[in-house]
Steps between C-alpha positions, in 0.01 A plus 500: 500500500754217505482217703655564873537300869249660650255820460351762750182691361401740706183774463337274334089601467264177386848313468400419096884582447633274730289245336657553159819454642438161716351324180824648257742339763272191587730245335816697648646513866427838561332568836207768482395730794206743427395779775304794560440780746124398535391295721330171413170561443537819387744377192230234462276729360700601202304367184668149423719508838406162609553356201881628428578378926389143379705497183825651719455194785442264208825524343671554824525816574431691852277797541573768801219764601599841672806482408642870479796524194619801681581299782616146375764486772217454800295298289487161710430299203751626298770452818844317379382474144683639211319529123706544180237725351256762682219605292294837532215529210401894476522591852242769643473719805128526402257702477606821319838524641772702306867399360680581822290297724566231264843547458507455844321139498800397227730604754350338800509184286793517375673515850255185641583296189875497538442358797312165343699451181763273471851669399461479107135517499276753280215717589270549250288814492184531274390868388273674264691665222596858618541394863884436528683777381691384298601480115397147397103763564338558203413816568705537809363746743652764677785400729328592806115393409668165477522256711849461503509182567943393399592832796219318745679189432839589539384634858519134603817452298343318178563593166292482195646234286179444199233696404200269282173521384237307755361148277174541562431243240708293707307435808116410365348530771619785636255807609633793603308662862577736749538845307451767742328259717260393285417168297595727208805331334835741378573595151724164436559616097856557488563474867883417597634285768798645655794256609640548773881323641707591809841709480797434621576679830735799476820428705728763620840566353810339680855607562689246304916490546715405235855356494694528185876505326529848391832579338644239653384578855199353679236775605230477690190717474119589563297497156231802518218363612271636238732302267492188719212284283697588184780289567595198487175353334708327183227578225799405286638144617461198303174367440338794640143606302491858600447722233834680549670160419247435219558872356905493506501138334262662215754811421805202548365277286393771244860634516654152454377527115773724423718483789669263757367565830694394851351572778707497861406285737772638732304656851568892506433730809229679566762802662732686323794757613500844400824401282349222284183784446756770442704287234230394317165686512366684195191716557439412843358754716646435850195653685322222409709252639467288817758584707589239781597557822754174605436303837834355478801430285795294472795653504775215389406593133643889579725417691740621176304800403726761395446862478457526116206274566329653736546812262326299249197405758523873609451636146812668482749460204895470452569812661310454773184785349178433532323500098242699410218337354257274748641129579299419740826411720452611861663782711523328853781270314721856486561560872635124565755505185826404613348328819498160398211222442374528870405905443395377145248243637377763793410719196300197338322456785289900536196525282514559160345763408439613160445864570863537619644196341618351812475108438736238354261262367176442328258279385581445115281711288645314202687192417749648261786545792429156566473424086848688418683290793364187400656548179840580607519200649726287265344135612157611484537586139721204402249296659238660302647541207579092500122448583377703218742262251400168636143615444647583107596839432811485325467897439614599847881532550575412864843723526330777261155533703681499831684792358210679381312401836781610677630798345228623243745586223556177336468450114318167546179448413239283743132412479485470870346657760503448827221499770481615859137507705361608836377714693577863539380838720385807440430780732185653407266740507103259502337508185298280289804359282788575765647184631710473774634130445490349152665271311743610229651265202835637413677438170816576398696444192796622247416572132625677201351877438496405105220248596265756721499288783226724662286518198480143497468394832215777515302292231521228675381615822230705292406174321457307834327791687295734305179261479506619843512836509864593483630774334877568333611861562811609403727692703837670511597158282356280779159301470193550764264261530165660606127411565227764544480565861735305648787728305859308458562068550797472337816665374728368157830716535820512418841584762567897480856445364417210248304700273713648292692149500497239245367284797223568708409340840113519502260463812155392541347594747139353590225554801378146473238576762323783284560287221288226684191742519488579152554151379272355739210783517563550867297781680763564736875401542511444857253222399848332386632496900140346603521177747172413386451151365283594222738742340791219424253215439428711185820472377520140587465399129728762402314703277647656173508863512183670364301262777277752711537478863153409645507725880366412792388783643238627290468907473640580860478870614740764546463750815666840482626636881720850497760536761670798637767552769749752586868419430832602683809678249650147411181321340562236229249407293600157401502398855117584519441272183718242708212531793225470260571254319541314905192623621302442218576140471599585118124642435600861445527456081530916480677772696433859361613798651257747563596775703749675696610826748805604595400654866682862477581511870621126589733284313168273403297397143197349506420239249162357399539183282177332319532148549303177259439146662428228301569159472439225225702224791280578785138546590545863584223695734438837560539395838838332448614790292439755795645260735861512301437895443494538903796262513669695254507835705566291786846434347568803366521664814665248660780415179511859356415697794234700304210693669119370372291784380 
């Protein structure tokens, strides 16, 4: 036990504890209060009592009587005051009372605790080896002949942060009293004391509008709120410690052995038009794209829009057909060709929706529109080009390399690559590894075929990576970049119609944020959108990959609700993920479908999902868990119009 402001012990029995303690911190400032349910003369009569109340008053310390610790907050003594650490030494209903009565005694003083500890305080809990429940047990007990004390805990919204064996050695004159009521000390031999912290309060999601330039036009537009605490949180500006930054200078500065790396600083939208996705997507599905319904637009940039390009935003080609394969390009935009920019804007402004392909804009699931435009634009690679020689690379050819930038079919040779970074969106379904926001570092760069540009660049990735479990498969010529369970991070490919070239443009692709798990041992990668103090101030130092991440929510439980509903003909399933991932406040780490029934007689299907909460963020109850599972049908009746079985 370190050294802290001020100490509450509470259950104490013939206070020998409390002792120990006063005379460690003696020559310290920390303030000891020692209490008890007894009354006076009944704790009195504990073997040694009197003895361990004049050593606590001696070195300062205040001893309460009657004091209840499952009500703290009407304790009179204890009104106004605030402790930095609570102490609980093997509590006891007594007598001969079972687990669940004394689960419930953790949980009763859990909830009066909060109410007397200061806002980064600890509460320390003392049990008998077996008792808690949990792992750190040797032999752990059956889940429920446990106590159970990190769920009773996380009824009062405190997580379990440490888990250490009791120093008995530690406190000499220490005797251990009150088992089952008796004078009969507990089994202190590898006995744990349980630490205890507060969690950050779950907030609810908020609408959040965005303004941006969007093909030369400023837009203006709601950001789904179950995306809303994904943006704008600049893991990647300049000086930042977050392990995204701290992952994507690694790979950079691993690359930057063989290769020049520039890396745009230019800002990028978060929006894109169905044209810039149509132009330059690869293997995109659309379905999992955000499509955005616009609040307003303005016009002045369309105010030339001709009919060949609203032919282009409509999908259709020279001759005014419609292609063939999926583009993702929307069929509203059809009935106002040949209306002008007004009818063109009224179009922008219905809901996009996927099923029908209806919008005209959506939330980038990639930055290689953004990636290819950047590089068509002449001053951006002259300017780059001119860095990359003042910094000494006499290889690079400024007039060659914009060529092969800009039209992919020049005989030059480069060493460069060039860099874009930021966040992207993905649309889907909630699994373990599925992200809906991450971070992706996008490389791009022309080489000869002689020199396997893949090959290589695979082997360096593989060099940098594979200590941490990432795999190279090959496939179709391209390069995956696996890891057992999570499946793909990252993509080395080359352009469809460069392969057979003597040039190649080749892209890397990497999801930094997966990428930050395995490098950093995280248990969970929504650990990496925590506002919890103690998750950056462990990056702080900036830790070299390899460095384990130490969590702060110790072994925190999952709770498995089903839900079933009946739905009407025009159900979409990725607007139910949408609501869960609302309702849930982000706990809901698995989705599985479990069931459905088509009704034979009404245009209805039942559905019965399985849903998983758990949360390595938040102190996460069974109560709180039920709570967002009621809120959850709540809104899907109300959003999706869906009947509750």
């Amino acid at each position: 036990m370190s050294p802290s402001r001020s100490i509450l012990l509470v259950g104490e029995g013939n206070f020998s504890f409390s002792a120990s303690v006063s005379q460690l911190y003696r020559e310290t400032d920390t303030a000891v209060t020692a209490s008890c349910l007894q009354k006076q003369d009944e704790a009195m009569r504990h073997e040694g009592a009197a003895n361990s109340i004049q050593i606590i008053k001696d070195s300062g310390g205040t001893v309460l009587f009657e004091v209840d610790c499952t009500k703290l907050g009407e304790c009179a003594s204890l009104q106004g005051r605030v402790f930095d650490r609570v102490v609980f030494n093997f509590p006891h209903s007594g007598r001969k009372s079972g687990v669940k009565k004394n689960r419930e005694l953790l949980k009763r003083f859990f909830l009066s605790c909060v109410q007397v500890l200061a806002e980064d305080g600890e509460v320390h809990v003392s049990l008998c080896n077996g008792q808690g429940g949990t792992p750190v047990d040797q032999p752990k007990r059956e889940w429920h002949n446990s106590w159970q004390v990190a769920a009773m805990a996380s009824e009062a919204h405190l997580m379990l942060s440490d888990v250490h064996p009791f120093e008995n050695e530690k406190y000499q004159s220490y005797r251990c009293t009150g088992y089952r009521s008796q004078d009969k000390g507990f089994h202190v031999e590898k006995a744990l004391v349980h630490v205890f912290t507060r969690s950050l309060p779950y907030t609810s999601a908020q609408m959040i509008k965005v303004e941006e330039i969007v093909d030369g036009g400023k837009v203006l537009y709601n950001i789904p709120v179950e995306l809303s605490d994904y943006v704008f949180r600049d893991f990647l500006c300049s000086g930042s410690v977050h392990p995204v930054r701290l992952v994507q200078d690694f790979i950079l500065k691993g690359l930057a052995e063989k290769w020049s790396v520039s890396m745009t600083t230019e800002a990028v939208p978060l929006l894109l038009t169905a044209k810039q996705f149509q132009m330059f997507r690869c293997d995109l599905d659309t379905t999992q794209c955000y499509w955005i319904h616009l609040l307003e637009k303005d016009l002045s940039s369309d105010a030339n829009a001709t009919d060949k390009e609203i032919d282009q935003l409509s999908g259709l080609d020279s001759q005014g057909h419609k292609p063939t394969h999926d583009d993702g390009i929307l069929d509203k935009a059809d009935r106002v060709k040949g209306k002008g920019p007004e009818s063109l804007m009224s179009a922008c402004s219905l809901d996009g929706d996927p099923e029908c392909e209806s919008g005209l804009y959506l939330l980038r699931p990639s930055l290689l529109p953004q990636m290819k435009e950047l590089l068509t634009k002449a001053d951006f690679i002259n300017n780059t080009v001119n860095h990359d020689k003042s910094e000494g690379n006499k290889s690079v050819d400024g007039e060659g390399y914009k060529k092969d930038c800009a039209c992919e079919d020049s005989n030059s040779v480069s060493n460069l690559l060039f860099g874009i970074c930021g966040l992207v969106f993905r649309n889907v379904p909630i699994k373990l590894w599925a992200l809906p926001a991450y971070h992706e570092l996008l490389l791009r760069g022309v080489f000869p075929t002689k020199y396997e540009p893949i090959r290589v660049l695979g082997q360096m990735l593989e060099r940098l990576l594979s200590p941490y479990g990432v795999s190279l498969i090959t496939e179709q010529g391209d390069l995956h970049l696996t890891a057992q369970a999570m499946g793909l991070v990252g993509k080395v490919c080359a352009d469809n119609a460069a392969k057979n070239m003597s040039h190649a443009s080749i892209t890397v692709s990497l999801n930094l944020d997966l990428l930050a798990v395995l490098l950093f041992s995280l248990p969970d990668w929504r650990l990496l959108w925590s506002h919890d103090p103690r998750f950056i101030k462990q990056f702080a130092p900036c830790p070299s990959p390899g460095t384990p991440f130490q969590p702060f929510s110790l072994f925190p439980e999952a709770f498995t609700f089903d839900i079933s509903f009946w739905t009407g003909p025009t159900w979409q399933q990725r607007r139910f993920y949408a609501v869960v991932r609302e309702a849930s406040h982000g706990t809901v780490e698995q989705v599985k479908l479990m069931d459905t029934f088509s009704h034979p007689d009404l245009s209805q299907t039942s559905y019965c999902y399985r849903l998983v909460y758990h949360s390595h963020t938040h102190a996460l109850s069974h109560t709180r868990a039920l709570e967002f599972h009621k809120q959850l049908e709540s809104l899907l009746s109300s959003q999706l119009e869906v009947t509750i079985r």
